[in-house]
C-alpha positions in Angstrom: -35.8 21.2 156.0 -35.5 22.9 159.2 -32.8 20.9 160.5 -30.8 21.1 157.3 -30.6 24.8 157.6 -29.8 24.6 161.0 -26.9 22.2 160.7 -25.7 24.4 157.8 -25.9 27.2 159.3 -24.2 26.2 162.2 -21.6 24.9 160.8 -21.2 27.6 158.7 -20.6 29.9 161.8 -18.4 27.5 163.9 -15.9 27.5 160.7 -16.6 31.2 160.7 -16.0 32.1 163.9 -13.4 29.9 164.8 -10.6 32.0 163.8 -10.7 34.9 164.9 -7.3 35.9 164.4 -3.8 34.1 162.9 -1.8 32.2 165.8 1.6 30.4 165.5 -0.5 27.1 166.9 -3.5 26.2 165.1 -7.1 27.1 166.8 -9.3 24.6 167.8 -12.6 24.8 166.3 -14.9 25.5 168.6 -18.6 24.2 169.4 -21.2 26.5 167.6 -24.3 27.6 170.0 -27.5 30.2 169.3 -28.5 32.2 171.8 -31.6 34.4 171.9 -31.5 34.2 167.8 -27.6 34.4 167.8 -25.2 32.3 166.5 -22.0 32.2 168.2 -19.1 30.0 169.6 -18.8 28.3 172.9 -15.6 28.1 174.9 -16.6 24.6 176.8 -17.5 21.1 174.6 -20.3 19.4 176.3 -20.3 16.9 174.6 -16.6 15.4 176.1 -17.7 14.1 179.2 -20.1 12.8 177.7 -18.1 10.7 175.2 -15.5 10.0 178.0 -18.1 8.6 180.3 -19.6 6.2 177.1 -15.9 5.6 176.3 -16.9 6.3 173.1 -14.0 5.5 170.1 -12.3 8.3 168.7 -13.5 10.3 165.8 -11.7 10.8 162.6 -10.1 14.1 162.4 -9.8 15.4 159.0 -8.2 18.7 160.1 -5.6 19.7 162.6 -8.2 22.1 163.2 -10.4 19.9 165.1 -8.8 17.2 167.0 -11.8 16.1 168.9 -13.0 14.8 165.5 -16.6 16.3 165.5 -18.7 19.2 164.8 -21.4 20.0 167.4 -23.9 22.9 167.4 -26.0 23.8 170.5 -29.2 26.4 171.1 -30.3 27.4 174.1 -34.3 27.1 174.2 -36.3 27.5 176.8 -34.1 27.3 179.7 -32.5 24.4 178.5 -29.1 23.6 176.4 -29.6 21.1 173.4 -27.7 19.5 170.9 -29.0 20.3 167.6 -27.0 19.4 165.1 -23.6 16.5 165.1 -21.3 15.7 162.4 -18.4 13.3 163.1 -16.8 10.3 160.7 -15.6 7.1 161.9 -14.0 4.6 159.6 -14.9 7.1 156.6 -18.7 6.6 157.3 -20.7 9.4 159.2 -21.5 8.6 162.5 -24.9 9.1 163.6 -25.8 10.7 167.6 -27.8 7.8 167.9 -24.7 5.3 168.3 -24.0 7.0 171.5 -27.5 8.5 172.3 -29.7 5.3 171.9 -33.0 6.0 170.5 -32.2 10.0 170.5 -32.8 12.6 167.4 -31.6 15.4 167.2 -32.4 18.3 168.9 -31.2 16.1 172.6 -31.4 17.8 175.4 -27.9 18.0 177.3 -29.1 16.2 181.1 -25.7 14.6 181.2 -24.2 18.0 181.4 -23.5 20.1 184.6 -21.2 22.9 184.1 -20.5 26.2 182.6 -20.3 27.6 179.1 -18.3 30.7 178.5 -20.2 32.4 175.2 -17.3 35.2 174.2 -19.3 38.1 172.7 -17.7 40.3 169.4 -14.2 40.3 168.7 -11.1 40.0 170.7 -9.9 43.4 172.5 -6.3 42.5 171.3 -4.8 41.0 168.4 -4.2 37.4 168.1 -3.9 34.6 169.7 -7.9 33.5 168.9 -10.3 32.8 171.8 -8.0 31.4 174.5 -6.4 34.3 176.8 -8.1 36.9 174.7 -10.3 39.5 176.6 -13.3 40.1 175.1 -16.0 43.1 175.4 -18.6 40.7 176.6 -18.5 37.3 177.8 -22.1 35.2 178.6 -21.8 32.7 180.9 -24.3 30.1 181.6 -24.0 27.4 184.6 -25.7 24.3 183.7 -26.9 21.9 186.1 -27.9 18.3 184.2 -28.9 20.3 180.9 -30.8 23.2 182.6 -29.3 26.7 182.8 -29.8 27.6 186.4 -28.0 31.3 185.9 -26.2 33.2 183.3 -24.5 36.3 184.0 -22.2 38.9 181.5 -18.8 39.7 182.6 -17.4 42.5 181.1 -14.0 43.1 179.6 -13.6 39.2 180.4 -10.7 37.0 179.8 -10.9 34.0 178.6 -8.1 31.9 180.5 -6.6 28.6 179.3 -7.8 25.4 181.4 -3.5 25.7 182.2 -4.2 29.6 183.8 -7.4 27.7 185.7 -5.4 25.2 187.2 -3.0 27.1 188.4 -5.1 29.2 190.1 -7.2 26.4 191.8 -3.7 25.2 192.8 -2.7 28.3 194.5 -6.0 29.2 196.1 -5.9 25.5 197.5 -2.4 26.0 198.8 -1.6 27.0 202.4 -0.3 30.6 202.5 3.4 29.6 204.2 2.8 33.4 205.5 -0.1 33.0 207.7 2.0 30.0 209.9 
């Protein structure tokens, strides 16, 4: 019963919450996640590597809306991140966590993951444009190390940049300043 609530609920809020405003492309839904009794939307998917690692098939899509084929929501208990709730079709048959996480039920604990997860908090300062390159009033971050959050800290008035504006900036702050020779 608990679960069912849970996995309504979330996905209830990640359709919610995953468009935010109207954009000429179409938003990705995002993965859901409650934190301290909240229920909001995470920037990062956890579950990706993950699946890449596992070179787990595809998912059916059955909206442009959601190209990675699967809904996933996510709590953070206790220090650590879990998955508590998966939806995904394959071959127009649900496909259970277990086919990827042998002998795992739901809630799972995230160990495979290390990295952060950007938790934008109220709506977008300026119009449009949904999540990505919106600045937002508050945005939680949380560093993961193997499924444990090892530090979370709130930026304010935070951005969040496209993985495109990230690279770029890794690629210039890794490039020789021509000036300095």
């Amino acid at each position: 019963m608990q679960t069912t609530r849970i996995r309504a609920s979330t996905i209830a809020t990640v359709v919610a919450l995953s468009f935010v405003a109207p954009a000429p492309a179409t938003d990705q839904l995002q993965d859901a996640v409650r934190l301290d009794g909240q229920d909001r939307v995470m920037m990062e998917c956890p579950l990706n590597p993950l699946l890449a690692r596992l070179k787990v098939p595809e998912f059916e899509w059955q909206t442009t809306s959601n190209w990675k084929g699967y809904i996933a929501g996510w709590e953070v208990k206790d220090g650590s991140l879990l998955l508590v709730a998966f939806e995904a079709r394959r071959g127009g048959r649900p496909v259970p966590v277990e086919s990827f996480l042998p002998g795992k039920k739901l809630p799972v604990a995230a160990d495979w993951y290390t990295g952060r997860v950007r938790i934008p908090v109220g709506k977008p300062k300026e119009a449009g444009g949904g999540y990505w390159g919106a600045t937002f009033e508050r945005v939680i971050v949380l560093h993961i190390e193997k499924g444990k959050v090892v530090k979370m800290e709130e930026l304010k008035n935070a951005r969040i940049k496209t993985s495109t504006e990230e690279r770029a900036e890794r690629e210039k702050k890794d490039r020789p300043d021509p000036k300095k020779d």
